[in-house]
KETI-580668 format. One record per residue (C-alpha): residue in one letter; residue number from 1; x, y, z. Coordinates in Angstrom, 1 decimal, padded with zeros to 4 digits. Layout:
+------+-----+--------+--------+--------+
| code | pos |      u |      v |      w |
+------+-----+--------+--------+--------+
|    a | NUM |      X |      Y |      Z |
...
+------+-----+--------+--------+--------+
***
This chain:
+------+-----+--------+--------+--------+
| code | pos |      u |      v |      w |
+------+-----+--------+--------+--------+
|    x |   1 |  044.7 |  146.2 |  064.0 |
|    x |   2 |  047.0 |  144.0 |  065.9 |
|    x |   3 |  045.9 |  141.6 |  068.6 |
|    x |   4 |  047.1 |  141.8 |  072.3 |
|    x |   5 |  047.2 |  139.3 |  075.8 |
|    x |   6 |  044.6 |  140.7 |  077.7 |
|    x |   7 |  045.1 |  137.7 |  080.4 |
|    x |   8 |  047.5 |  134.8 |  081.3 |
|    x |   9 |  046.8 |  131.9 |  083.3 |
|    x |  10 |  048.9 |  128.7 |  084.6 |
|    x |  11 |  048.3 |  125.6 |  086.1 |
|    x |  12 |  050.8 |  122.6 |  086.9 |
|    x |  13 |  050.0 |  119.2 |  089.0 |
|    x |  14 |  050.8 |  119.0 |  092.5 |
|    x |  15 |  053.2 |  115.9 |  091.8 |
|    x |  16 |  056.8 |  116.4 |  091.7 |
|    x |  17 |  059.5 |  114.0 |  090.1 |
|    x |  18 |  063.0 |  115.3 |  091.3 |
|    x |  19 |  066.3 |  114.4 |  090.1 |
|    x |  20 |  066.6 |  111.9 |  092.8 |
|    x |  21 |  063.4 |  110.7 |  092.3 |
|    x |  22 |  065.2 |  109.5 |  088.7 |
|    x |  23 |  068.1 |  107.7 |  090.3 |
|    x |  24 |  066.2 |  105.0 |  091.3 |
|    x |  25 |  064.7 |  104.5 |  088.3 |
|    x |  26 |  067.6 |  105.1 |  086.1 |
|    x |  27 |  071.5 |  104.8 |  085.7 |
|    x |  28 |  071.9 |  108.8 |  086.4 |
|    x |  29 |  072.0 |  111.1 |  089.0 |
|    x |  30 |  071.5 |  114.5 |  089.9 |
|    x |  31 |  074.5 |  116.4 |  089.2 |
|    x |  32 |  074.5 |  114.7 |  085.7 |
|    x |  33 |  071.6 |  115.9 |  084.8 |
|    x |  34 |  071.6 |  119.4 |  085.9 |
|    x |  35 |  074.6 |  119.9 |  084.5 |
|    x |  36 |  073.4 |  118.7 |  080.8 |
|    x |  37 |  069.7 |  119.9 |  081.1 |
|    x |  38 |  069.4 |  122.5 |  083.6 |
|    x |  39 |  066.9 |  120.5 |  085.2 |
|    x |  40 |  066.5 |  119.9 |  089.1 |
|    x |  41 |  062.9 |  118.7 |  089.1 |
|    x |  42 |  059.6 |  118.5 |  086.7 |
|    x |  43 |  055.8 |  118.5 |  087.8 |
|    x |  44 |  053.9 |  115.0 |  086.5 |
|    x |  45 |  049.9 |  114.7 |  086.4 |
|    x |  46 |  049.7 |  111.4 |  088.5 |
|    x |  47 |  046.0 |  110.9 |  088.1 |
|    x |  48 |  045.6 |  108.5 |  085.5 |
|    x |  49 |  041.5 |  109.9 |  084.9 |
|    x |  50 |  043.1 |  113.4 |  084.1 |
|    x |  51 |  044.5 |  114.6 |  080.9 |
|    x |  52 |  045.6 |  117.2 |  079.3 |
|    x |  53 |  042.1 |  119.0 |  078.4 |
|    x |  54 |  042.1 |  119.0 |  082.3 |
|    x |  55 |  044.7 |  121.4 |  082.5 |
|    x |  56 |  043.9 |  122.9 |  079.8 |
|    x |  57 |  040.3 |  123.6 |  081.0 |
|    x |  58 |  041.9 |  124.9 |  084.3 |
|    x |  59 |  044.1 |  127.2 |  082.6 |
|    x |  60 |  040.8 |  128.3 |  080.8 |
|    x |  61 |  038.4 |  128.9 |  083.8 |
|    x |  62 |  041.5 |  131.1 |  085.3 |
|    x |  63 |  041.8 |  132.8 |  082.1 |
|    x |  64 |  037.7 |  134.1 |  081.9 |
|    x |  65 |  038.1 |  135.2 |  086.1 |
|    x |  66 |  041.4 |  136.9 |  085.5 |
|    x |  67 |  039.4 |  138.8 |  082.4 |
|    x |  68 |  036.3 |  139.3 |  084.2 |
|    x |  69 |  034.2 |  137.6 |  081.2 |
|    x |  70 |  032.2 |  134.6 |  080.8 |
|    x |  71 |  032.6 |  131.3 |  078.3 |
|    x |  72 |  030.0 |  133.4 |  076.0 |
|    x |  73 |  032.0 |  135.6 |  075.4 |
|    x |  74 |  034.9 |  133.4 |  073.8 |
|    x |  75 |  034.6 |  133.2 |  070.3 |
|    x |  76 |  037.8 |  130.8 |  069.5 |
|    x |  77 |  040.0 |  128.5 |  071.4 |
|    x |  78 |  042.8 |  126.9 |  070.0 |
|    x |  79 |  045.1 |  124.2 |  072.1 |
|    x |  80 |  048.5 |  123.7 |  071.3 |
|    x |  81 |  049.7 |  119.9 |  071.7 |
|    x |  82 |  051.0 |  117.0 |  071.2 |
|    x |  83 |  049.5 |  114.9 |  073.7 |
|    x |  84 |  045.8 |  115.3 |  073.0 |
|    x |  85 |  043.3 |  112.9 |  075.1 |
|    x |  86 |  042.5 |  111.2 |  072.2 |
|    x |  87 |  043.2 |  111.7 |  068.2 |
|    x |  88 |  039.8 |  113.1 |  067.6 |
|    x |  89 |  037.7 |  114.3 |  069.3 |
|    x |  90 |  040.2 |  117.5 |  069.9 |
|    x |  91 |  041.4 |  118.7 |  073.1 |
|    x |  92 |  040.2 |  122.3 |  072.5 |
|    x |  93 |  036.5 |  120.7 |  072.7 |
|    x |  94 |  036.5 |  119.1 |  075.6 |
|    x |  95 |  037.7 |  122.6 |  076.7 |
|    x |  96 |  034.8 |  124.1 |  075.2 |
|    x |  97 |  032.9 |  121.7 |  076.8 |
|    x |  98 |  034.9 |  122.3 |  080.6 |
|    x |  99 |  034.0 |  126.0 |  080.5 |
|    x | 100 |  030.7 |  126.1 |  079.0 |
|    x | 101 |  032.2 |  128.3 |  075.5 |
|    x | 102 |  028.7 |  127.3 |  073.5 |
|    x | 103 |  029.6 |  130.1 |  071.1 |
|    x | 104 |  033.0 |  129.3 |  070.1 |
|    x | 105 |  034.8 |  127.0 |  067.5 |
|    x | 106 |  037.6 |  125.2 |  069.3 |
|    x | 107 |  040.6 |  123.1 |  067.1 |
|    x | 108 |  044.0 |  121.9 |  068.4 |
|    x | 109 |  047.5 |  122.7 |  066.6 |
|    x | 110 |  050.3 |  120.4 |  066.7 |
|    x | 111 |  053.8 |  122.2 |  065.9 |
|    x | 112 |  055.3 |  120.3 |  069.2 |
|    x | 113 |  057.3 |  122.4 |  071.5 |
|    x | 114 |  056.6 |  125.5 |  068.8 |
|    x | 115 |  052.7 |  124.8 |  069.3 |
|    x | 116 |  051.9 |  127.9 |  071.2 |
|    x | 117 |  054.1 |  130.0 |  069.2 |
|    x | 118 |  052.4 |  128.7 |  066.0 |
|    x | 119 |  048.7 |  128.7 |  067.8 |
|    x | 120 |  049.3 |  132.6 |  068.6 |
|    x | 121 |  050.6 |  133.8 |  065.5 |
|    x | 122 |  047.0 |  131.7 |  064.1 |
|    x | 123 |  045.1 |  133.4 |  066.7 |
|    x | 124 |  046.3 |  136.7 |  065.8 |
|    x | 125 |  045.2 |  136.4 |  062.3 |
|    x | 126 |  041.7 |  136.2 |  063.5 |
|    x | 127 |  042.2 |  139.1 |  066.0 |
|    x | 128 |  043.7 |  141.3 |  063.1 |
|    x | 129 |  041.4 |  140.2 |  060.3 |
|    x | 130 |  038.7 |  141.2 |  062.4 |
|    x | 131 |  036.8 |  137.8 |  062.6 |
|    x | 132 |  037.1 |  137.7 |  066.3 |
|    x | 133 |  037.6 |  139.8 |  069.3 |
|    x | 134 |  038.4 |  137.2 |  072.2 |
|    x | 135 |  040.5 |  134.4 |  071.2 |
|    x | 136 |  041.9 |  131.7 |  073.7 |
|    x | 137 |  045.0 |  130.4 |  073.5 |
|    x | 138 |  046.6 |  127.6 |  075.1 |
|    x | 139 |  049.2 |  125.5 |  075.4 |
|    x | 140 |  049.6 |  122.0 |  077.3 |
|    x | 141 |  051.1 |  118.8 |  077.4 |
|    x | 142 |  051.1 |  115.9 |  079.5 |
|    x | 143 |  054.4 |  114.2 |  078.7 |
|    x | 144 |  054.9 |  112.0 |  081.5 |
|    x | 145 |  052.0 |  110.1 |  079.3 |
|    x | 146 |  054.8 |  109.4 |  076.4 |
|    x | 147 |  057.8 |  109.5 |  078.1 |
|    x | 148 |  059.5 |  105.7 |  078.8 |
|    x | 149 |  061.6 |  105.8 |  082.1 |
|    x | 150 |  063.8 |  103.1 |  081.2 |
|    x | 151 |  065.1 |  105.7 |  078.6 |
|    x | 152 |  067.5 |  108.3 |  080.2 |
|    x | 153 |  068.2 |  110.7 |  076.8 |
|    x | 154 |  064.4 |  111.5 |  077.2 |
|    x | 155 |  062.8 |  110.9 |  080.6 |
|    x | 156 |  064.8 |  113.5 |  082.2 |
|    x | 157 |  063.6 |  116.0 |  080.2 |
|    x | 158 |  060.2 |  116.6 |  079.8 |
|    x | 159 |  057.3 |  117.2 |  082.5 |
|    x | 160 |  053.5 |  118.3 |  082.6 |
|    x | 161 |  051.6 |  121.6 |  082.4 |
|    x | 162 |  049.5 |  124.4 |  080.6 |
|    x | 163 |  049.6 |  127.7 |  080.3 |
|    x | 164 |  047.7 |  130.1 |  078.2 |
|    x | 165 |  046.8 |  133.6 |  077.2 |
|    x | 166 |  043.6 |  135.7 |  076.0 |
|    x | 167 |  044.0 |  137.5 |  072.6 |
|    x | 168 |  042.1 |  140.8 |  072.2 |
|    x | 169 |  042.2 |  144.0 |  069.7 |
|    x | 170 |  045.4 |  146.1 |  070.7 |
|    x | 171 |  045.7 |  149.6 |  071.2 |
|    x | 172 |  047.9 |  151.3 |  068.3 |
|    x | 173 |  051.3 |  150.2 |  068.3 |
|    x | 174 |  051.1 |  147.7 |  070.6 |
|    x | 175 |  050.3 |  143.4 |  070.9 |
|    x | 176 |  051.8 |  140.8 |  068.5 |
|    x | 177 |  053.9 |  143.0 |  066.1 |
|    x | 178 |  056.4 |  140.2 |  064.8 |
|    x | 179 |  056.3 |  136.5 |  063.6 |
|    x | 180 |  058.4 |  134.4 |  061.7 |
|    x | 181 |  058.0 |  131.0 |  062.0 |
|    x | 182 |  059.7 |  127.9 |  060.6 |
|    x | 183 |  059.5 |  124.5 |  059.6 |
|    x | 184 |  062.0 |  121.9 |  057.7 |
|    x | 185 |  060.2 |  118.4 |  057.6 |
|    x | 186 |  063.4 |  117.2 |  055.6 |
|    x | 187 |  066.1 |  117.5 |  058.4 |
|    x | 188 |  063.5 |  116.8 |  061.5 |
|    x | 189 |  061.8 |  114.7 |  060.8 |
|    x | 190 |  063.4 |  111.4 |  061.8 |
|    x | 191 |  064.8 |  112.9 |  064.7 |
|    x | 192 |  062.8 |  113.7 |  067.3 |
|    x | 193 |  059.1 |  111.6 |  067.1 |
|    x | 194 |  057.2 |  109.2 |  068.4 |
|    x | 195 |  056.3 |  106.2 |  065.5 |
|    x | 196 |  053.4 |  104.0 |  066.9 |
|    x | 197 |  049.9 |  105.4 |  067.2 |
|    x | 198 |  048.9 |  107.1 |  063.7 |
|    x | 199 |  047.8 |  105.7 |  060.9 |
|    x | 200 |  051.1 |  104.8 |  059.6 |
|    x | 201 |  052.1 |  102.5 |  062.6 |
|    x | 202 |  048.8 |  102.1 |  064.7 |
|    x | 203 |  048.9 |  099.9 |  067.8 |
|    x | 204 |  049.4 |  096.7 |  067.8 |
|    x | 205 |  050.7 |  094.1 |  070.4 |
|    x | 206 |  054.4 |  094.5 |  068.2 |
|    x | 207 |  054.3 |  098.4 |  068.6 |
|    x | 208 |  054.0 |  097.9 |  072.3 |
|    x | 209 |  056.0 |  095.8 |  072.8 |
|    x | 210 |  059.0 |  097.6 |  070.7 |
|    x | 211 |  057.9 |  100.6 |  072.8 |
|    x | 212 |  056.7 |  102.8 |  069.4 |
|    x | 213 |  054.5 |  104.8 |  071.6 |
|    x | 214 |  057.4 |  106.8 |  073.6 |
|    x | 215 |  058.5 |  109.6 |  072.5 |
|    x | 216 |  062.5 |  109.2 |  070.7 |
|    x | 217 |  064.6 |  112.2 |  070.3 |
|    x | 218 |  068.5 |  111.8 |  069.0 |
|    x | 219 |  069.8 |  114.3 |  071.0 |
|    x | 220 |  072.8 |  115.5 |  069.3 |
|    x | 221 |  071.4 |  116.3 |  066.3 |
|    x | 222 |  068.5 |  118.3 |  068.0 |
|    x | 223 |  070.6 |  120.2 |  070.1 |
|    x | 224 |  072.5 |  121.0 |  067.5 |
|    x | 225 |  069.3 |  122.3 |  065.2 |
|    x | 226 |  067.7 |  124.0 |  068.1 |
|    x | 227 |  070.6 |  126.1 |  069.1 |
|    x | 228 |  071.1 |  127.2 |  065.6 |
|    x | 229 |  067.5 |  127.8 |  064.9 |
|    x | 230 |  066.6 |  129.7 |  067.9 |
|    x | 231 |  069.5 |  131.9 |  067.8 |
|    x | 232 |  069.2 |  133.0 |  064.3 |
|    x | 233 |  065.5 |  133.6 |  064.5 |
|    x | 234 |  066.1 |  135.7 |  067.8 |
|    x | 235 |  068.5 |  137.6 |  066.0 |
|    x | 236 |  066.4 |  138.2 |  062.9 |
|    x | 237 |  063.6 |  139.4 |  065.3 |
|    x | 238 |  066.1 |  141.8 |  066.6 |
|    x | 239 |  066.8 |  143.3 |  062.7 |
|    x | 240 |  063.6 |  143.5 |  061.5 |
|    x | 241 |  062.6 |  145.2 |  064.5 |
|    x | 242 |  065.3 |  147.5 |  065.1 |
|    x | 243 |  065.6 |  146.0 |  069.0 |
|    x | 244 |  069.0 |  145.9 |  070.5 |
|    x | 245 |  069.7 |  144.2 |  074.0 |
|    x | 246 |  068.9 |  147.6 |  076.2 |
|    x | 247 |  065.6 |  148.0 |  074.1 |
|    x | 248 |  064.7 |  144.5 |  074.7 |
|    x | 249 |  062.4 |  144.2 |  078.1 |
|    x | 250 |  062.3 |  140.0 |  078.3 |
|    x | 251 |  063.6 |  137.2 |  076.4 |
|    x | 252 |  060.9 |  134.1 |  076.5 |
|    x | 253 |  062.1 |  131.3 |  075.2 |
|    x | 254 |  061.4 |  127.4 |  074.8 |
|    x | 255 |  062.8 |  125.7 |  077.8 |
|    x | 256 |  064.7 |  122.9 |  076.6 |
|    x | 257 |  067.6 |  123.1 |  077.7 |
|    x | 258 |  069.8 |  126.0 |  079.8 |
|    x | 259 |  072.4 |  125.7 |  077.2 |
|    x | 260 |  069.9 |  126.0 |  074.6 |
|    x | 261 |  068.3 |  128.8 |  076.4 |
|    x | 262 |  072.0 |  130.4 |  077.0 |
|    x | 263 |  073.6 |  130.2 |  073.6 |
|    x | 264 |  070.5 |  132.1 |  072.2 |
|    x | 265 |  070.9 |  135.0 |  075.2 |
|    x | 266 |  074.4 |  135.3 |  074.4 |
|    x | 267 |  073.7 |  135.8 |  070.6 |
|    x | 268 |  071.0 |  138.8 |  071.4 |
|    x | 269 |  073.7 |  140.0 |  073.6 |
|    x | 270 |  071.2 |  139.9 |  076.4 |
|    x | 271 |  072.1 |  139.6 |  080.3 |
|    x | 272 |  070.6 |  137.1 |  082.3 |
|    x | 273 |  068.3 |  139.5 |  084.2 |
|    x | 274 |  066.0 |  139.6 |  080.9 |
|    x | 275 |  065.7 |  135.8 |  080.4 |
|    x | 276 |  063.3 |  133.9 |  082.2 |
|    x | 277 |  064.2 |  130.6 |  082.9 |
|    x | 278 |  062.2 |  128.4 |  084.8 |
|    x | 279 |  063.2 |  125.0 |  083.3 |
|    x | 280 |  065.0 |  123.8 |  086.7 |
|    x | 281 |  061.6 |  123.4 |  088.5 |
|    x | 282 |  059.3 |  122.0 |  085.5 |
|    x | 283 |  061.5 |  120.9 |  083.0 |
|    x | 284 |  060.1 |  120.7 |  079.5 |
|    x | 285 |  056.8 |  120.9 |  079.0 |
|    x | 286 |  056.3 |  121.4 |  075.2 |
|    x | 287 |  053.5 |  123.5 |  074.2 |
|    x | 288 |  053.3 |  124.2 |  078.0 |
|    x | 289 |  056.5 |  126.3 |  078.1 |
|    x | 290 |  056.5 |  129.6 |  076.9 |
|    x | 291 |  053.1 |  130.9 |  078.3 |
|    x | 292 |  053.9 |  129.2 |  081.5 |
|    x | 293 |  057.3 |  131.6 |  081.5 |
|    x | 294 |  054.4 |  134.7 |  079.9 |
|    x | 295 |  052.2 |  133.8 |  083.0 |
|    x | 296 |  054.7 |  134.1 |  086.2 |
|    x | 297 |  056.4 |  137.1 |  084.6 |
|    x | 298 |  052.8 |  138.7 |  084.7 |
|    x | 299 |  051.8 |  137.0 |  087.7 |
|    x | 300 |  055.3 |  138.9 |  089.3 |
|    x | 301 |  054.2 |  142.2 |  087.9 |
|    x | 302 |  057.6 |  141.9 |  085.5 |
|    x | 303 |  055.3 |  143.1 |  082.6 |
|    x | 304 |  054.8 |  147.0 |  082.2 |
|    x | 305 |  053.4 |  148.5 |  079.0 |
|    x | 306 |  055.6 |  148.9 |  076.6 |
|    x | 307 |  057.7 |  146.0 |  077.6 |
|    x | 308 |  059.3 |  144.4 |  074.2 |
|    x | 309 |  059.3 |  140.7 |  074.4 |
|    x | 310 |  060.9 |  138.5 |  072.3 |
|    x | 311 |  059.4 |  134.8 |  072.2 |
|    x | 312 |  061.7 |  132.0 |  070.5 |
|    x | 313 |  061.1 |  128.1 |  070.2 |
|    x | 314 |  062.1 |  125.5 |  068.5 |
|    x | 315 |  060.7 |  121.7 |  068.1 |
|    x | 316 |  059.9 |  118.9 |  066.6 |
|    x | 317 |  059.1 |  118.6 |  062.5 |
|    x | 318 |  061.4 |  120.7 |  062.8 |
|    x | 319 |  059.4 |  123.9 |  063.3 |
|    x | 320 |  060.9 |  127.0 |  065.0 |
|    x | 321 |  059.7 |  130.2 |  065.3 |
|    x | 322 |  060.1 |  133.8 |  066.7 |
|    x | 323 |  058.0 |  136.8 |  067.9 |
|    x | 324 |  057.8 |  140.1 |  068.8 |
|    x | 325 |  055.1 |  141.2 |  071.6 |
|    x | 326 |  055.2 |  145.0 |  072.7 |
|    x | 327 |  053.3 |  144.8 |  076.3 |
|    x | 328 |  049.9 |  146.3 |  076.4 |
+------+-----+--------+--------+--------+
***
């Protein structure tokens, strides 16, 4: 038994922090930027009081309407993040708590910008073991709360939202039929993190005021990794599978970067008709980006079954990842 999306769901903040928005804050401009990035603009949650279990829990409550079932009936959420409200309790309880799930377990999954791949392939697991039948999973960040903007390698990059899906048993042959997933702590790990605010470096008046608690990414090197990594596991997909650029319906991947996002098209052989890119408008919103890509293409009707996805990402640890979805 494999596990299917039965439902997606979206939600990003009304705010909206353009590229020119950025020049005033920074030595860039537009041009610059979209030409490195991709990027023209990124949505940012500007109510301090709302985090990213708000999202989250609005991604939810669209998730049980679009279904047509109630919180009861939700046996497991996991959140994808790594921008939690606080480090304990978890985000995916104060979602239980938003919707009213009394009968479900809830924990979060930090893999980065690879969370929701990672949280699905988990969530699967339950699905095809036979533990659960409706599984909820989400993925959301709220950068913009870790992001310095007197940093321009990083604060052009990254922006809010949540997306999510619904897990269910599949019908024969189709759902979740692919994962392989990654991680190399020994390369990645002292390239893309943030270092104040665990229990190795927790805050302190120096870790503010050396700015620990931003996120820091070198971005050479992690370009570098990511393009690798997501083209070789997108590639691999495609071998294990026996998928070949007609038989392939949509590529869905991490939206990092266009380059990024190109170099891996161009290595599946793939037009740009079957990538979805939506990076221009929200920029990159970690956990947030690949279900937020799942939910317009469905939201468009772009989905039919049979449909063969393939879903790459790749972030920080390293971890990278990449799965195979036919569309039920």
């Amino acid at each position: 038994m494999k596990a299917a999306i039965t439902a997606t769901a979206k939600y990003l903040p009304d705010g909206v922090m353009s590229n020119h928005d950025l020049e005033l804050m920074l030595e860039t401009n537009d041009e610059w930027i979209r030409s490195r990035t991709g990027i023209s603009e990124r949505r940012i949650m500007n109510d301090p009081d709302k985090a990213t279990s708000f999202m989250c829990g609005e991604v939810a409550k669209l998730l049980l309407a679009k279904r047509g079932i109630t919180a009861e009936d939700v046996e497991l959420i996991i959140i994808a993040t790594m921008t939690p409200d606080m480090l304990f309790p978890s985000t995916a309880c104060f979602v239980q708590s938003i919707i009213g799930a009394t009968k479900a377990w809830a924990f979060d999954l930090n893999a980065a910008c690879s969370g929701f791949i990672f949280a699905l392939n988990t969530a699967a697991k339950f699905i095809e073991s036979g533990a659960h039948k409706n599984v909820m999973v989400i993925g959301g960040d709220k950068m913009s709360s870790i992001v310095d903007y007197t940093d321009r390698s990083t604060s052009i990059l990254f922006g809010d939202g949540a997306a999510g899906v619904l897990l269910e048993p599949a019908r024969e042959g189709y759902g979740i039929l692919d994962a392989r997933l990654y991680s190399d702590g020994t390369n990645g790990k002292d390239h893309l993190l943030m270092t104040g605010g665990g229990s190795l470096h927790p805050a302190t008046h120096e870790t503010v005021e050396k700015r620990m608690h931003y996120i820091y990414q070198d971005g050479k090197q992690v370009f570098k990794a990511a393009v690798t990594a997501m083209a070789d596991t997108a590639a691999e997909i495609m071998h294990r599978n026996n998928l070949d650029a007609d038989t392939i319906s949509w590529l869905v991947p991490h939206q990092a970067n266009q380059r990024i996002i190109n170099a891996t098209a161009e290595r599946m052989g793939l037009s740009g008709e079957k990538v979805i890119s939506n990076i221009a408008h929200y920029g990159n919103t970690t956990a947030g980006t690949i279900p937020i890509c799942l939910a317009e293409l469905d939201e468009a009707q772009k989905l039919e079954t049979g449909s063969n996805l393939v879903l790459v990402s790749f972030g920080a640890g390293y971890t990278w990842g990449g799965m195979y979805i036919k569309w039920q």
